[in-house]
Each structure stands twice: as structure tokens, then as C-alpha cells.
C-alpha positions in Angstrom: 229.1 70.6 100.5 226.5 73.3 100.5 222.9 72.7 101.0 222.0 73.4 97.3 223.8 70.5 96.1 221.5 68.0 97.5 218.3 69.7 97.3 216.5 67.7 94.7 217.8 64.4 95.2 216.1 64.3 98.6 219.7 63.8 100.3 220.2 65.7 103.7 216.6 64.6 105.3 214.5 67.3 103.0 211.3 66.1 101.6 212.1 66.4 97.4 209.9 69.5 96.2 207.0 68.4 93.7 207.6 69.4 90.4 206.6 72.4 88.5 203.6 72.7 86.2 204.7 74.3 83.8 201.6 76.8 84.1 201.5 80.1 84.9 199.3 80.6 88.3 195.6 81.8 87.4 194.5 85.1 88.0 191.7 85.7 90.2 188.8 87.0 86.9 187.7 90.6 88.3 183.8 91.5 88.1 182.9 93.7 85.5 182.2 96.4 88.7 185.8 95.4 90.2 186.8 96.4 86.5 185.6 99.3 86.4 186.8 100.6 89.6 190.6 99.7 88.7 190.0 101.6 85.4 188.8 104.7 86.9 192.1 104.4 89.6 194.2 103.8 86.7 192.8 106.5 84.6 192.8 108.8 87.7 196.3 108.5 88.1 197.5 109.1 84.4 195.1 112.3 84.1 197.1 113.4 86.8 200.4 112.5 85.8 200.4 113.7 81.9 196.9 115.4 81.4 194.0 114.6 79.3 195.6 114.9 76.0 198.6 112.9 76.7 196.8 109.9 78.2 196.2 107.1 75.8 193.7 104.3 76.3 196.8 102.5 75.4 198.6 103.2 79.0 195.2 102.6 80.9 194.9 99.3 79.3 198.2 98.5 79.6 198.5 99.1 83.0 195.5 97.1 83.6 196.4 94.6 81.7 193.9 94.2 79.8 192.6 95.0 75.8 192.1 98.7 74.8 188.2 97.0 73.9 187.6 96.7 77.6 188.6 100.1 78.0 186.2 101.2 75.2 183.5 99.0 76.6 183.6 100.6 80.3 183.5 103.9 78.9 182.9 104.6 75.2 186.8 106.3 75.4 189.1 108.6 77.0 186.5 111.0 77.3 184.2 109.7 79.0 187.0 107.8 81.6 187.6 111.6 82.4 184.4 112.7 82.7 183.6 109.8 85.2 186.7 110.7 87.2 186.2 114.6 86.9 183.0 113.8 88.6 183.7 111.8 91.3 186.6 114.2 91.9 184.4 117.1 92.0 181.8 115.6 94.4 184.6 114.0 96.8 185.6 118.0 96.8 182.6 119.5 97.6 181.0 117.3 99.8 184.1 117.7 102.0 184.1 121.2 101.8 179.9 121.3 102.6 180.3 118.7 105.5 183.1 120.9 107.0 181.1 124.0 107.7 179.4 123.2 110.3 180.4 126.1 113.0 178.3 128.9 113.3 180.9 131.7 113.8 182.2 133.0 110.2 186.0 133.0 111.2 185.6 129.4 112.3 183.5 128.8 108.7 186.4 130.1 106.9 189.2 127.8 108.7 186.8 124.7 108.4 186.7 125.6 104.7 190.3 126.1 104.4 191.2 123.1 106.0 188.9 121.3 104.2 190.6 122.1 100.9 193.9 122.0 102.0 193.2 118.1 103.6 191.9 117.4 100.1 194.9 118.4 98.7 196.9 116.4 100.9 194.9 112.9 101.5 193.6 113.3 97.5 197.0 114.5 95.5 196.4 112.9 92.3 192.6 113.6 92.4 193.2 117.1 92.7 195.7 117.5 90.4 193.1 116.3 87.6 190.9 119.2 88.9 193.6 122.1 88.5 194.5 120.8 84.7 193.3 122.0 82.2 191.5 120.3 79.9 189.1 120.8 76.5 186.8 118.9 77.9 184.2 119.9 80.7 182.3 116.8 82.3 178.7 116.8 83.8 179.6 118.0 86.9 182.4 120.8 85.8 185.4 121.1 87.2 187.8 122.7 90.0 186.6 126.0 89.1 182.9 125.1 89.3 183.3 123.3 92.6 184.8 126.3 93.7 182.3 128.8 92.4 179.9 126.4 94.4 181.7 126.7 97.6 181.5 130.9 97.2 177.9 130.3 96.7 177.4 129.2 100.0 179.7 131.0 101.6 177.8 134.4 100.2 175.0 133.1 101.8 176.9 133.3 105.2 178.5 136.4 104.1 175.1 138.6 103.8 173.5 137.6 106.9 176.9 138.6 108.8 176.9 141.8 106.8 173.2 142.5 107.6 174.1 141.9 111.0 177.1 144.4 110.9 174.9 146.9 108.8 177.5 146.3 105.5 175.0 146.0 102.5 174.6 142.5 101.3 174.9 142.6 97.8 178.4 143.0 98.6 178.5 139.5 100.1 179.2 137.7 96.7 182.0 140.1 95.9 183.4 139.2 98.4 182.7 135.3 99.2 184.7 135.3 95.3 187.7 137.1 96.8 188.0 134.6 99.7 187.5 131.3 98.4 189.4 132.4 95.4 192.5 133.3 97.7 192.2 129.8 99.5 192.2 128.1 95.9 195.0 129.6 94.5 197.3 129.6 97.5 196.0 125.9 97.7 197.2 124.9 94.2 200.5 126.6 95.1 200.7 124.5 98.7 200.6 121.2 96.2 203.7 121.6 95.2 205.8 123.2 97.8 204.0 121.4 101.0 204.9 123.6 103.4 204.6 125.1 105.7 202.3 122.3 107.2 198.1 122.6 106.0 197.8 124.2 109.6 199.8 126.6 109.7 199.0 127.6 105.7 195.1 128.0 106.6 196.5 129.8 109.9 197.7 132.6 107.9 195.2 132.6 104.7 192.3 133.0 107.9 194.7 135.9 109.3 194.7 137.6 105.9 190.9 137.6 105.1 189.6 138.6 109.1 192.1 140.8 110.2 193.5 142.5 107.0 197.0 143.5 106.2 196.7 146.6 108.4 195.8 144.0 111.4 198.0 140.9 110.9 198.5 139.0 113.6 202.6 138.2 114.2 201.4 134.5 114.6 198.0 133.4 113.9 196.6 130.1 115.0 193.4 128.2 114.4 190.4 129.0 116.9 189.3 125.5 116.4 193.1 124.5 117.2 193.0 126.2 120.4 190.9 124.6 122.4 193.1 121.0 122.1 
């Protein structure tokens, strides 16, 4: 006979299983800080799925499990969940971007900064894709546009003292730190949905663009920071 048959009654040598309760297992009560943080996550990941108008506090408390008046409680409503994850998305951006220029040559500036987008992109999908959408709503800190007018900012900066250097006026500078950072933006929003070729090889090519110029392309253009692996 199989084993099934016997399993309760103790026959066949098994010890007879205790009997059930009858109550559901208790869930482990989150802090109101643990709270807080799976909100934002949740939130985070439905502003990037449908957008800010189609998210409902509905969805983020249901897929919390919890009451839309915990919802309200943490943040007063859907606006101001989006403003706290547009913020912490905006500095996670920029702070990556800022800690990645570090070299002093500008080539080697403009691949950190390329990379450093393009890794955000990758490791940070769903936070970047609540950057790119538009929204009627603009948080404290702004948005992907913002961060990005941020980023041009400081690389004018590196852009004048290279053209002063080179004799190029430097009022020019900002013209042109737009027209870079710009092309790395758009071509990055465009590399989040097709994902290839690989981040490398994409900053690769957006570097060859902007230094060498379409009159000097390089057949196959690498990473100077690559090169030395």
C-alpha cells in the first residue's frame, strides 16, 4: 500500500504529525521605517510600470498589503510617494555621475560620464524609467532633465578650461557641454529598451562621436580606460 495511507495513524514506524492550529502563521509587524522603505520600492516600481497618472494608492497598498490610510499616513498621497522616489532617484543619478569623473584627461571625463549613465540605466532600470516619464508633477529635486542639466554644468566647467587651453573662447563651453551630455541622454534612453550593443561598446562609440567628429571616426573605437586591462 502506499506510504500515504498510513501516514496519520502512525503505522509504518513514522512519528504521527501534531495537529494543525487552525491559525494562520503571524507576520513578522514591520517598523514604521521598514514601512516606509517597502512603500517607496513598491511605489518605485509602479511609477515605472504605468506612470504617475495611472498609479493608484490602491495598487501600492495592495501590493503591500496593507490599508490605503497607511499609504496616506507615510506620505500625504501619490504625490508626495513620487516626489520622495523622484528624489532619491535623482540623487542616486547624480551622485553616480559626479563620483565617476574623476580622471583628469576630458576624453577619459566623457567615457567615465557615459559609463556612468549607461550603468545606471542598467543596474537602476525601473528607477530610471521614473526619470524619463513624464509627469505633471515636478518634485524638490527635479527630474531626469534637471539632473542632466546638472551634469552639463560641470562638465562646462571642464569644457572652458580645455578651451582656454586650446585657445577656443570659453563662452562656447556651455554650448557645447548641452550638446554632449544631451547626446549621451538621449542615446541612453534609447539603449533602455534595445540593450544592445553591450553599455561598452554604446559609450565606445557615443566618445568616438563627440572627440573625433564624423569626419574622423574611428572604424572601431574602444574605451581608453578599457585599454589598459
Amino acid at each position: 500500500m502506499a506510504d500515504g495511507a498510513g501516514g496519520e495513524g502512525g503505522t509504518g514506524g513514522r512519528r504521527a504529525l501534531p495537529a494543525a492550529s487552525g491559525k494562520p502563521a503571524s507576520r513578522v509587524r514591520m517598523s514604521a521605517a521598514q514601512r516606509r522603505e517597502q512603500l517607496i520600492s513598491i511605489g518605485r516600481q509602479i511609477f515605472a510600470e504605468r506612470g504617475f497618472d495611472a498609479t493608484s494608492i490602491e495598487e501600492v497598498a495592495a501590493r503591500a498589503k496593507v490599508s490605503k490610510p497607511v499609504v496616506y499616513e507615510h506620505f500625504g498621497g501619490k504625490e508626495g510617494l513620487y516626489a520622495v522616489v523622484v528624489d532619491r532617484e535623482v540623487r542616486a543619478l547624480l551622485d553616480r555621475i559626479t563620483t565617476a569623473l574623476t580622471a583628469g584627461h576630458p576624453r577619459e571625463l566623457l567615457e567615465q560620464a557615459a559609463m556612468a549613465l549607461l550603468g545606471y540605466i542598467e543596474e537602476e532600470t525601473s528607477g530610471f524609467r521614473v526619470l524619463v516619464r513624464e509627469s505633471p508633477l515636478m518634485s524638490a529635486t527635479g527630474n531626469f532633465s534637471s539632473v542632466m542639466n546638472d551634469v552639463a554644468h560641470q562638465v562646462e566647467h571642464i569644457l572652458g578650461a580645455e578651451f582656454k587651453t586650446r585657445g577656443y573662447d570659453p563662452k562656447l563651453a556651455e554650448l557645447y557641454s548641452q550638446a554632449l551630455v544631451g547626446m549621451v541622454a538621449l542615446t541612453g534612453r534609447w539603449w533602455l529598451e534595445v540593450r544592445r550593443p553591450r553599455k561598452e561598446t554604446v559609450a565606445a562609440h557615443l566618445v568616438n562621436l563627440a572627440w573625433n567628429g564624423l569626419s574622423h571616426l574611428e572604424a572601431k573605437p574602444t574605451l581608453i580606460t578599457a585599454r589598459g586591462r
